[in-house]
N, C-alpha and C positions, 0 to 999 in steps of 0.2 A: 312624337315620332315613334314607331311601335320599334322593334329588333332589326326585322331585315330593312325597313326603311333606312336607318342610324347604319350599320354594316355594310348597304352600297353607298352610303352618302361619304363615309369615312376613306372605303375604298377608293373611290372617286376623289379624295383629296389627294391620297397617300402617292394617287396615278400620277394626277396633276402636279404635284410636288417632284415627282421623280422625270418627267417629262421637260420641265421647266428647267431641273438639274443637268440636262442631257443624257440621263441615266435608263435604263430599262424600267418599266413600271414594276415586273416581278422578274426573279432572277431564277430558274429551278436550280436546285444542288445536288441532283441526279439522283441518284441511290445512293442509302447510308453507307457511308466505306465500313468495313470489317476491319476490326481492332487490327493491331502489328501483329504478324503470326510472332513464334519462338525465335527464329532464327533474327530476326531484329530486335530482340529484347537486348539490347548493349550493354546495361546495367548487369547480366548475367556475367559478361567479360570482362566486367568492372571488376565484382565482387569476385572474379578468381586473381584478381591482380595485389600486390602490396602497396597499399600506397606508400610512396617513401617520405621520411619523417625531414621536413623544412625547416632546420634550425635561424632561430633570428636571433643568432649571439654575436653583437656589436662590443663588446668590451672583455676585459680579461678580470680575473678574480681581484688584480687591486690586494693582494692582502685580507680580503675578506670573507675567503672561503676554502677547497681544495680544489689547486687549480687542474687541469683536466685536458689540457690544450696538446700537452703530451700524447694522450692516449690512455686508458685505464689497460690494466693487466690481469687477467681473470687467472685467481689462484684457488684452485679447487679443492679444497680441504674436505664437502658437503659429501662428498662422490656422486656426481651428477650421472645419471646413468639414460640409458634411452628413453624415457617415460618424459625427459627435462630436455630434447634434445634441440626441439622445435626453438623452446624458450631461449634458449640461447644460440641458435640461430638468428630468432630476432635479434637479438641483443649486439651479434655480431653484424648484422644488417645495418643495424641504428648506428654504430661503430663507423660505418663506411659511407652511410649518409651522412654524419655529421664532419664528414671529413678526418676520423679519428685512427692513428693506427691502432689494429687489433691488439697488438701485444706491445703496449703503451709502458711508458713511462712510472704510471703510480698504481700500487697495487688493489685490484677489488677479489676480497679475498671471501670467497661463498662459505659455511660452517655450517654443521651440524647443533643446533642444541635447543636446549630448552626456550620457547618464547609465551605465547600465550596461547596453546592449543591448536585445535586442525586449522589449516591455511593462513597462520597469523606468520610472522617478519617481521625484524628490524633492522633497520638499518642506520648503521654506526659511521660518522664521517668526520677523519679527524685531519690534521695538519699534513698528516704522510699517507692517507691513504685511505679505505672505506670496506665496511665489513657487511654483508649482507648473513643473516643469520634467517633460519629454518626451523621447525620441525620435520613437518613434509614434505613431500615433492612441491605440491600445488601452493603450499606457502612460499617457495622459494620463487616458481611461478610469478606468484602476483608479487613478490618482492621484485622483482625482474622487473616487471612492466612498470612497479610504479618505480624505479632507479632509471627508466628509460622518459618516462614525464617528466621526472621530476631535472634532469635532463635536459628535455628540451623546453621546459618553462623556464630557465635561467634567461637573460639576455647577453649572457658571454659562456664561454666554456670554462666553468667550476661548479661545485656541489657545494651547499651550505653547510656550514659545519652543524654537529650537531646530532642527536639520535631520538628514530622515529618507529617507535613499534606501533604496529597495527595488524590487526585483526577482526574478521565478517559477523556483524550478526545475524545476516542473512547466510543459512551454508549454502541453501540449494538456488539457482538463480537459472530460470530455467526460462529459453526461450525456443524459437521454430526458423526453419528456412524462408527466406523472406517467398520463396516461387517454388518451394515443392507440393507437390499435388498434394488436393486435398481428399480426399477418396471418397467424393460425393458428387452428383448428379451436380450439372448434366454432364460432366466430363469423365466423371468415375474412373480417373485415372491413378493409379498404386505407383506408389515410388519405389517398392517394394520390387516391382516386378519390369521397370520398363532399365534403361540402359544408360540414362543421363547421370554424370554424376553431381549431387546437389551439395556436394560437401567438398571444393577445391581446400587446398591447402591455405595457400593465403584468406581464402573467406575464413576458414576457421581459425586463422591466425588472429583477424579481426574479433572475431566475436569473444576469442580469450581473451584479446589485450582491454578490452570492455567492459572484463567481468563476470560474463557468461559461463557455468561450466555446467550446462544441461540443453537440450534439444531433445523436444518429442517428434516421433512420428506415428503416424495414424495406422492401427491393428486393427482386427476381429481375431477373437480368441481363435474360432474354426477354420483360418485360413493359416494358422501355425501349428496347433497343437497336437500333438496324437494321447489319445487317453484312453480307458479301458473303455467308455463310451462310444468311440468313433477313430476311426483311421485317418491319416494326417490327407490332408487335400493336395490330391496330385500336383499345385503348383508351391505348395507348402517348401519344397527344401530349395526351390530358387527363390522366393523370398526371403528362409533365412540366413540363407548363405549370403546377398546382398545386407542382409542387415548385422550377420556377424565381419561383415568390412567396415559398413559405416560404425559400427560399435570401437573395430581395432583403431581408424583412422582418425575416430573425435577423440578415442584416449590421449594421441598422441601430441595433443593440444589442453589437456585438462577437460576436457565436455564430456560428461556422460552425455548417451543414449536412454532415455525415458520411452518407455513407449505409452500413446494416448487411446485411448478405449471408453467404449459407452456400451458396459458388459455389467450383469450378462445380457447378453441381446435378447431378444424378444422372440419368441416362440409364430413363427405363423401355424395355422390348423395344417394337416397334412406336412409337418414336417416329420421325418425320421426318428428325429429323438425323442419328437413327443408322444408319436406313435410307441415308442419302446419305454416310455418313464412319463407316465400320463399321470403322475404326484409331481409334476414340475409343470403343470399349465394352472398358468397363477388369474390371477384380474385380467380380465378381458378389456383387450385396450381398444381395438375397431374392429369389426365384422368376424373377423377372420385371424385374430392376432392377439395375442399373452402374454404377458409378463411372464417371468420366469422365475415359479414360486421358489424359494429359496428354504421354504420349511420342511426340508426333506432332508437326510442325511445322505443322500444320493447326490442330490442338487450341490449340496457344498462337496461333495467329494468330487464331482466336476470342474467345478472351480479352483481347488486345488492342484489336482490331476493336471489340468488347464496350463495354471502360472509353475507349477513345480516344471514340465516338459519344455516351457517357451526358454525358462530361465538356466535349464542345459545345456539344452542348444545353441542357447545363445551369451556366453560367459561374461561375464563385465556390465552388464545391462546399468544403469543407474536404478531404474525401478518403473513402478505403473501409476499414471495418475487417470484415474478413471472416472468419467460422471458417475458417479451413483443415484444422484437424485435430478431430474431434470433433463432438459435436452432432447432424447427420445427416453422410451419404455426400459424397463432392465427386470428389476424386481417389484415384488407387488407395492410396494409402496411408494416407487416409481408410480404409479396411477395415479397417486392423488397429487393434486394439485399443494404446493408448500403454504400456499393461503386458507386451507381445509384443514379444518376436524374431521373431517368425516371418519367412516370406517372403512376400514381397507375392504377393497371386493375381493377377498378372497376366501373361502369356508376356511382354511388354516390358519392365514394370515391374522386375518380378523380378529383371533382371538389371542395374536400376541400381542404385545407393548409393541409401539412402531420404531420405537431405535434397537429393538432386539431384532428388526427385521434388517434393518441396515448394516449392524453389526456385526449379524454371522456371516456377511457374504461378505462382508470387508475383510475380516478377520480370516477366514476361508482363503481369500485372496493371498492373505500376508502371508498366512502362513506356505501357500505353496510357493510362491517368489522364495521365501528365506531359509526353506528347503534345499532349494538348490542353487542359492547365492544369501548368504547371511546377512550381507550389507544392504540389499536391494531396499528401496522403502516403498509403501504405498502411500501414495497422495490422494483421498478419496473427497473428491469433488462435488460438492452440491451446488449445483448450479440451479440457481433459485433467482433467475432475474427479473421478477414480477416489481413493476414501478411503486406498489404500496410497501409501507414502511412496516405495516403489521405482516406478522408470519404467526403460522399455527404452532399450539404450545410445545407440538411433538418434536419440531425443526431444533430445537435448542436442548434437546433431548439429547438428539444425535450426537451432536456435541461434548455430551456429559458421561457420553458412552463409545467414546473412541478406543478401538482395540488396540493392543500392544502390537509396533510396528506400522503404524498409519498416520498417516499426519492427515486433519482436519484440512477441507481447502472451500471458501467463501469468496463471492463477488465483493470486493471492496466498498461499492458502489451502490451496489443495484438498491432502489427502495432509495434513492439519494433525493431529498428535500431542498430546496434551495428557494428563496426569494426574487425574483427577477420583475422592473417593473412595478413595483408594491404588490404584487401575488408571490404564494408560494405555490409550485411547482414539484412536480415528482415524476422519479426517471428510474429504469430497469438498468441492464447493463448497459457498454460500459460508458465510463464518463472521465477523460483526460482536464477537460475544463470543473470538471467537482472533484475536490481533491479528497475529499471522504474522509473518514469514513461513513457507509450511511449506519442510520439505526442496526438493519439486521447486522452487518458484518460485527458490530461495539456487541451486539449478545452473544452472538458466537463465539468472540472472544474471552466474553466474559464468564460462558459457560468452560469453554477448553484451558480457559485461567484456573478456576476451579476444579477441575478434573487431572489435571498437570496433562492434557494433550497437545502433542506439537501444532501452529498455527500456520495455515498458508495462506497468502493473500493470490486474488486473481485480480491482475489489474492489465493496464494496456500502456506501454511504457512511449514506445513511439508514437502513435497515433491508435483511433477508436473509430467505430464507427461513427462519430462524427463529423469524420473526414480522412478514409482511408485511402484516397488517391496520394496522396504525395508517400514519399518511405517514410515520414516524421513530421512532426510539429517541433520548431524549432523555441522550446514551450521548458526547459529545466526546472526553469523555477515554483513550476508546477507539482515536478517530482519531487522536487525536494522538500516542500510541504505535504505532500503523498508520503514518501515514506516516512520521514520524521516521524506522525502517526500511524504509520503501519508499526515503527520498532515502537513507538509506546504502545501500542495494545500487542505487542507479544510477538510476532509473525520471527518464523524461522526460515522460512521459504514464502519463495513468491514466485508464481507464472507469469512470466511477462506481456504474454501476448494472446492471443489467436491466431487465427490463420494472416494476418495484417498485425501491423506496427510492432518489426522487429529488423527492419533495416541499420545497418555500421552507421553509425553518425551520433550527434551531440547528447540526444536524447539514452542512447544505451549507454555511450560513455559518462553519462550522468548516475544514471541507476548502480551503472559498477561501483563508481564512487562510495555512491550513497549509500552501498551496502556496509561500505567500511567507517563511513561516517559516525564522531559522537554527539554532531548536533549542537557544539558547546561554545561556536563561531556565528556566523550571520550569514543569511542567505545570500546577501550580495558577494560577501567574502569566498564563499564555497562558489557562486558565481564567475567570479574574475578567477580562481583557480584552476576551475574547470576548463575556462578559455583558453588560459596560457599556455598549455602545448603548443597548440595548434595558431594561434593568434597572437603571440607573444604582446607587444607594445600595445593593440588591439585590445586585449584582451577586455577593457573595463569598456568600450567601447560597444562591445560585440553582448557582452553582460545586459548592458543597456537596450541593445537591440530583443535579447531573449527578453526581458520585464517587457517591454510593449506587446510583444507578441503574446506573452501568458495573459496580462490585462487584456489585450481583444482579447485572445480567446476565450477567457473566463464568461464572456457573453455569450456566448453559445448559447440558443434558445434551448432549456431542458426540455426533452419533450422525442423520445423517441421513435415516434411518428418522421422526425424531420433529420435524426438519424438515417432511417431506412427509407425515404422516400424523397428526401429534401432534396435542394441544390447544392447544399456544400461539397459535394462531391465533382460534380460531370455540369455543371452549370454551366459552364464555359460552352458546351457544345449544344444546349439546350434550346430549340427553336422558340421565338417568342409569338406563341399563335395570336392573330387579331381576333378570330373566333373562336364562337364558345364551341367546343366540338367534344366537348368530355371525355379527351382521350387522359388514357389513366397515366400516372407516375409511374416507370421503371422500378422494381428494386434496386436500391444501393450496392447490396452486396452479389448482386446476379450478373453474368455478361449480358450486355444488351442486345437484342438485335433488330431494333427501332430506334428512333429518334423516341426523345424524351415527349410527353404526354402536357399536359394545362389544369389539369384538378389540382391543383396546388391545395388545395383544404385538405389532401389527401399527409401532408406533410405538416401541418400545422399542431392538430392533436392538442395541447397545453398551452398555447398563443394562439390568437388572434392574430389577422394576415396584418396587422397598425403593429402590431404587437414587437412579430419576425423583421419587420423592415426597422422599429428601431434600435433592436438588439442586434442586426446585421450592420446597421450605421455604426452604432458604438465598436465595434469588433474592426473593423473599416478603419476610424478614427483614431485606433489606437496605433493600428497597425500603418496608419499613412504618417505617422509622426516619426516611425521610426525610417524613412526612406530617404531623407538627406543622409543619413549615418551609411547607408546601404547604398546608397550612389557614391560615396566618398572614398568608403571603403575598396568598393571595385574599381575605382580610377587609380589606387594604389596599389592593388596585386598584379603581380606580374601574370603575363597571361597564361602561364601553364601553372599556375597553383590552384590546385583541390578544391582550396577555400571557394573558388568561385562558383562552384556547384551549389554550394552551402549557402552564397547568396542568392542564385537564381531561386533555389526553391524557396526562399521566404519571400520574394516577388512576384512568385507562381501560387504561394496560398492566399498571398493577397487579391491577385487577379479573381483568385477560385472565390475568395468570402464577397468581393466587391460584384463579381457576377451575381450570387446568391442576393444579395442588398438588391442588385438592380432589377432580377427576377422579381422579388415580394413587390419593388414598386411598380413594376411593367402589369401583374396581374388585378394592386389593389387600382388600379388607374383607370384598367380595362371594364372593371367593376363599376366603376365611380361613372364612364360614359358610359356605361349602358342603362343605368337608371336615370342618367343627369339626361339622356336621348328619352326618355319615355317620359319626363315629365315635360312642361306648357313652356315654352321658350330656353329649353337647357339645350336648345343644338349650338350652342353659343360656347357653353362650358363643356360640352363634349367635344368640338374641337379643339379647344385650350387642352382638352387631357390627352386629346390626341397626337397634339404636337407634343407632349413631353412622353409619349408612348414612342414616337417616333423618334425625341433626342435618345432614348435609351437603347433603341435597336443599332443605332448608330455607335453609340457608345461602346454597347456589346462586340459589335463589329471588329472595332480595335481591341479590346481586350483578348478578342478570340487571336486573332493576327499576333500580338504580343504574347500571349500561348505557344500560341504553334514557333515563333523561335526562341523560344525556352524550351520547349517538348523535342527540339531537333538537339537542342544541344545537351539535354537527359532524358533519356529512356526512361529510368522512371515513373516520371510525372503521368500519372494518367491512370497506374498498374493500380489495378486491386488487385490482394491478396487472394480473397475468396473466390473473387467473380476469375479468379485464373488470368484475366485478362484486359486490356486496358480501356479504360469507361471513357477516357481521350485521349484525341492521341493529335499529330501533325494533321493527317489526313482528315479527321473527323470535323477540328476547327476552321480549315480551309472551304470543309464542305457546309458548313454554318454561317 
């Protein structure tokens, strides 16, 4: 039977099937709905809200601890001053949620003194009362928060006796607004400049008690700075005036302000500057466009000029973490690819060593930030996410040649190797299911170990592009094998995120931890602690729920093709086409505005489509083991506890992977009758595949319906980060 014969014979079942059901033979789903605008994003009036702290304390200290049932008394010896004010607001919030009077019965007595350096605390708890000790502000801070856990992980109202210092070896912990613009096409919308505010009080009250005390947002050097070069850009002082607010108001919670840049920017022909300083048109990157030679003493007194004006301006800044290499064009060594030897195209360039090209304009950098802020730091970001493990010899160069005041910053991941299936496999950024480090990031390490430069990891804490619809992968035991290995190879800082996977939930309040973590306990253990805040009796229970989720997920097909093209994303709403009509795969990261496409090869890349459906089975199977636990648990929360959020979405990623599974098997099937149709008596087995083409459209059906009332009851579910906008939503599954 040739194609179109097999295509109307199958139609002609599909008819007859749906006719015989009582059903319509085709059903149209109109026009594709348009994602949720802004004003129904609900999750936005989540995150201005506090959520308040559920104590599950059933019993009293019994003699074996200090009991608390009174009230604690905050006796302020530290001198707590406005920078601590927020913190102990919380603190008196937790007070009134636990049912506790403010000015209780046994005393918590705050002090000034020596402990273990910046942001470290202990905390002393004895028969009469509990002493929380300082150096800093921000150590007294995260003494706070953890006296407020440790709190509510009890199951009665008392403190264990007993004393716990602790201190970060992570200092910088640096993440983004889960929904502020990204200042990129197609929306090109500046945070800078419009009138929302992305930083409520209670969101930042979150992201402190979590561990967080950094947040980037996205600059061009020319839209702030004025320099003997060029005059500040007429919307210049309403940008910075907006940004010296969000700078006063993150202080006010412990978060710097970072700002993120991919400078220096790239020179087009017929620009101004280049017309006036034609010793800064460096490697010619397209037709009409150049890097920005840095081999001038011009060029770096730009750059200075640059960061010394932004960082006036704008007082308190935490500092700049900038791509330097990778991403788009900056400096000439920006052109070449990180997998090249080549020679740099540029007549000056060329004949330096290529990390003395990187380093003058880093260095250039630092010095104008600490010019007019001492402390500010630069984080100089090579962003090198090419899926080979090999990099060119100059990349580790860089490394060896880090300027004073810059901290080294490496994809964790990228170049990550892994075995799937009896193949080994190889993947760029990022990867939440490879817990790294890959080859490159161990050299880089290795190199800035030997040079004594500070190390930063870039990693993706909540989710990845492997699956950035949900706010998080409910996946810790992931992190906690992640960093473990991040503090053995040295890392001082770490970037949390991208534009995606920095939502309030399990996942960040893991990383916090983790940063204070010595590693010297067991993953299960750090496990079951990390629950019992929020989970109390639960807690080992819910432990067990994250291990199955991190096991599927560790199946994640490597293969970055199925990152930016797959179904793990938007699968749920994805038409299951009977024809072959080669309509193409959406970006992941892009708002849509199509129904999803049928080249599925287009997502495959390092699998075989045999391949993705049994790595999407396994991921499936891990994750359906854990759904008795998740049905049980929800028949025992009362119906307005938080928690219940926290289950739908691990019932919503399952929906999201188990669509994915049933995609791979909808298209290898469709595959399978169309050859099984062309060959001498296979109309027999091309209907057999067509009825289990047809169980899965069915299947899909419900899944999407089981979507859509989880999507009503979180806003979330559906948002990407990058794409600004939701890839599913209610409306979209209904229309599927």
């Amino acid at each position: 039977m040739h194609m179109t014969g097999y295509i109307f014979a199958a139609i002609a079942i599909l008819a007859a099937r749906a006719l015989a059901a009582g059903e319509p033979a085709a059903a149209s789903g109109g026009e594709y709905p348009s994602p949720p605008p802004r004003e129904q994003w609900k999750f936005m009036e989540d995150l201005a809200k506090r959520e308040p702290v559920r104590t599950r304390w059933t019993r009293g200290a019994n003699g074996g601890g200090l009991d608390i049932s009174g009230g604690l008394r905050i006796a302020d010896e530290y001198g707590i001053g406005e920078n601590l004010e927020t913190a102990i607001s919380e603190l008196k919030s937790f007070f009134a949620d636990a049912g506790l009077p403010e000015n209780g019965k046994v005393p918590l007595k705050l002090s000034r003194g020596k402990v273990a350096g910046r942001e470290s605390y202990k905390l002393s708890v004895g028969k009469s009362g509990a002493e929380l000790a300082a150096e800093d502000d921000e150590g007294m801070r995260r003494g706070i928060y953890y006296l407020e856990n440790l709190m509510a992980s009890q199951d009665g109202a008392f403190l264990p006796l007993g004393e716990t210092e602790r201190k970060p070896w992570l200092k910088n912990r640096i993440s983004r607004c889960f929904f502020g613009p990204i200042k990129r096409p197609p929306f090109n919308r500046d945070e800078l400049l419009d009138g929302v505010d992305y930083y409520p009080g209670d969101y930042l009250g979150k992201l402190a008690r979590e561990g967080i005390n950094g947040l980037w947002i996205t600059v061009e050097f020319r839209d702030l700075a004025e320099t003997s070069f060029a005059k500040r850009d007429p919307m210049a002082q309403r940008r910075l005036e907006k940004l010296r607010k969000t700078v006063e108001k993150c202080g006010r919670y412990g978060i710097k302000v970072w700002l993120f840049a991919i400078e220096p920017a790239s020179l087009p022909a017929g620009d101004p500057l280049l017309a006036a300083h034609p010793e800064w048109k460096g490697a010619r990157r397209w037709k009409n466009d150049y890097a920005f030679c840095t081999s001038s003493e011009s060029a770096l007194r730009y750059l200075r000029e640059s960061l010394a004006d932004i960082f006036a301006q704008v007082p308190n800044l935490g500092g700049l973490i900038n791509i330097s290499h990778g991403e788009r064009i900056t400096n000439c060594l920006s052109a070449l690819p990180a997998v090249s030897d080549a020679q740099v195209n540029c007549p000056r360039c060329s004949k330096r060593p290529k990390w003395e090209i990187h380093a003058d304009a880093a260095r250039a950098m630092a010095e104008g930030m600490r010019k007019s802020n001492p402390e500010a730091e630069l984080i100089t970001w090579l962003y090198q996410p090419q899926p080979e493990a090999e990099r060119a010899p100059w990349v580790f160069d860089l490394a060896r040649h880090v300027p004073e005041g810059a901290i080294i910053q490496y994809n964790f991941e990228s170049g990550a190797i892994k075995k799937q299936l009896g193949r080994w496999r190889s993947g760029g950024d990022y990867w939440l299911s490879f817990c790294g480090p890959a080859q490159p990031f161990e050299r880089i390490a290795d190199a800035a170990r030997a040079s004594g430069a500070e190390l930063s990891a870039k990693i993706q804490v909540g989710c990845s592009h492997e699956v950035a619809t949900v706010p998080f992968v409910p996946a810790p035991g992931l992190l906690y094998d992640k960093y473990a290995r991040m503090k053995k190879a040295g890392c001082s800082s770490v970037m949390q995120c991208w534009y995606f996977g920095n939502y309030p939930g399990a996942m960040n309040e893991a990383a916090g931890e983790l940063a204070f973590e010595d590693f010297k306990g067991s993953k299960e253990d750090f496990l079951a602690r990390l629950a019992r805040p929020k989970w109390g009796a639960d807690a080992e229970r819910i432990a067990k729920i994250w291990g199955a989720y991190a096991e599927g997920y560790s199946h994640y097909p490597l293969s970055n093709d199925m990152q930016y093209y797959g179904p793990m994303h938007a699968g749920v709403v994805w038409p299951l086409h009977f024809d072959i009509g080669m309509r193409p795969l959406n970006p992941t990261w892009k708002p849509d505005t199509a129904p999803n496409g049928e080249t599925i090869g287009e997502a495959l890349e390092n699998h075989s489509l045999e391949e993705a459906l049994e790595l999407a089975r396994a991921m499936c199977a891990e994750m359906e083991s854990a759904a008795p636990d998740i049905e049980a648990l929800e028949k025992s929360l009362p119906a307005n506890d938080g928690r219940r959020l926290d289950l739908g979405l691990m019932k919503a990623l399952k929906i999201q992977f188990e669509s994915a599974r049933n995609i791979f098997e909808f298209y290898l099937l469709r595959r399978g009758a169309y050859f099984a149709g062309r060959e001498a008596g296979g109309a027999q087995k091309a209907a057999k595949l067509l009825s289990r083409m047809e169980e899965i459209a069915r299947e899909e059906a419900v899944l999407s319906e089981k979507m859509a009332e989880l999507c009503e009851a979180d806003s979330r579910l559906g948002f990407h980060s990058e794409a600004e906008s939701h890839l599913y939503s209610k409306e979209r599954l209904i229309w599927r």
